[in-house]
C-alpha positions in Angstrom: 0.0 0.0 0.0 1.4 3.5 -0.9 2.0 6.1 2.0 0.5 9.4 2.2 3.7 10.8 -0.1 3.0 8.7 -3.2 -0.7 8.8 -2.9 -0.1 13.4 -3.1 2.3 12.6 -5.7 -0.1 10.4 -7.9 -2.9 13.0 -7.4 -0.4 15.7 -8.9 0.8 13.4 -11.6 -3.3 13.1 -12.4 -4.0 16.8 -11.7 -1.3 17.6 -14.2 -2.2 14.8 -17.1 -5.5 16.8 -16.8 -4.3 20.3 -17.0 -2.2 19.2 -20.5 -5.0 17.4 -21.6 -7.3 20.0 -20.9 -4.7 22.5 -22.8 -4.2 20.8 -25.6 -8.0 20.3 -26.3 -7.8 24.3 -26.0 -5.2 24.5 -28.7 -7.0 22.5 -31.3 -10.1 24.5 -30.9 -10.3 26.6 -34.2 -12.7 29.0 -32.7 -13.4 30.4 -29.6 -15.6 28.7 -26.9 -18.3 31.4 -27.2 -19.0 30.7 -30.7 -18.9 26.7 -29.8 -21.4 27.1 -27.3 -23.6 29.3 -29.9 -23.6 26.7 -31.8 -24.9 24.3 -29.4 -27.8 26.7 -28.4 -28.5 27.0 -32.1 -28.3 23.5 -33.0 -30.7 22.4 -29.6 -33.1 25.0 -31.0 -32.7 23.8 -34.5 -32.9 19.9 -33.4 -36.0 20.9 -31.5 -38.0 21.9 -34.3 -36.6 19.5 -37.0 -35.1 16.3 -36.9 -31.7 15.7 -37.6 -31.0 14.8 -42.1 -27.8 13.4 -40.2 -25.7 15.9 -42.0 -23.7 19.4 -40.7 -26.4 21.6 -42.6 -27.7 23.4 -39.4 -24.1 23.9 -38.4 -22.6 25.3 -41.3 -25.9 27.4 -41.7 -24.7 29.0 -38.5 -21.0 29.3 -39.1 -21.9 30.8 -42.2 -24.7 33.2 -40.4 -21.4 34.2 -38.1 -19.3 35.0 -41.1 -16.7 32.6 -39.9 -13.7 32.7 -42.7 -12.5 29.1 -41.4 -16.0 27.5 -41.8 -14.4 24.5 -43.7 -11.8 24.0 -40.7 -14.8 23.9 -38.0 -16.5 21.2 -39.6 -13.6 18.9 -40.2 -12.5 19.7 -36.3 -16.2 18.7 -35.6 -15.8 15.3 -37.3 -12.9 14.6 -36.1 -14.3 14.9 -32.3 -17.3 12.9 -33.3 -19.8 15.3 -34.4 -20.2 14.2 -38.7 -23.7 15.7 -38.4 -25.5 18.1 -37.0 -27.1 15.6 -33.8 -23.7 14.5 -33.1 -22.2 17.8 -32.5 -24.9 18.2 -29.7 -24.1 14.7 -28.4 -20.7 13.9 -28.9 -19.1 17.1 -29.5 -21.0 19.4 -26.5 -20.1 17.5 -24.0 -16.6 18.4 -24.4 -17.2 21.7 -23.2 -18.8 20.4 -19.9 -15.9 22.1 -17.9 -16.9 25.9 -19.7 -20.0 25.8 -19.1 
């Protein structure tokens, strides 16, 4: 059994593996966190009324509404973190930014 010295020094390890992670994540983002959680509202709004045509339409309608110049770049940075239509984002991608909201 570990003493008190390597249990702190496992929880800082862990605390730290967090941070990175947690920084990295913030590096990849190609827009800021306001405009992700925008999105989200729009797309629960959106999802509400309509069903999802499991495509990005809704998404690149508002990207485009936000005159975004790297609309292209969001999308492929939403399929690569799970979100390939418009349903995903909300369920795959939004939960990502748990720790923002």
């Amino acid at each position: 059994m570990p003493d008190k010295s390597e249990i702190e020094r496992r929880k800082q390890i862990a605390r730290e593996l967090k941070l990175k992670a947690k920084q990295e994540f913030d590096n990849s983002l190609p827009t800021s966190i306001e405009n992700f959680k925008a999105l989200f509202d729009y797309l629960d709004k959106q999802l509400f009324k309509n069903d999802c045509d499991h495509s990005l339409k809704s998404s690149i309608n508002f990207l485009q509404s936000q005159k975004l110049d790297n609309t292209q770049v969001i999308t492929e940075w939403l399929k690569d973190n799970g979100g390939s239509c418009d349903c995903e984002v909300l369920a795959n991608v939004e939960e990502k930014f748990d720790e923002y909201t």
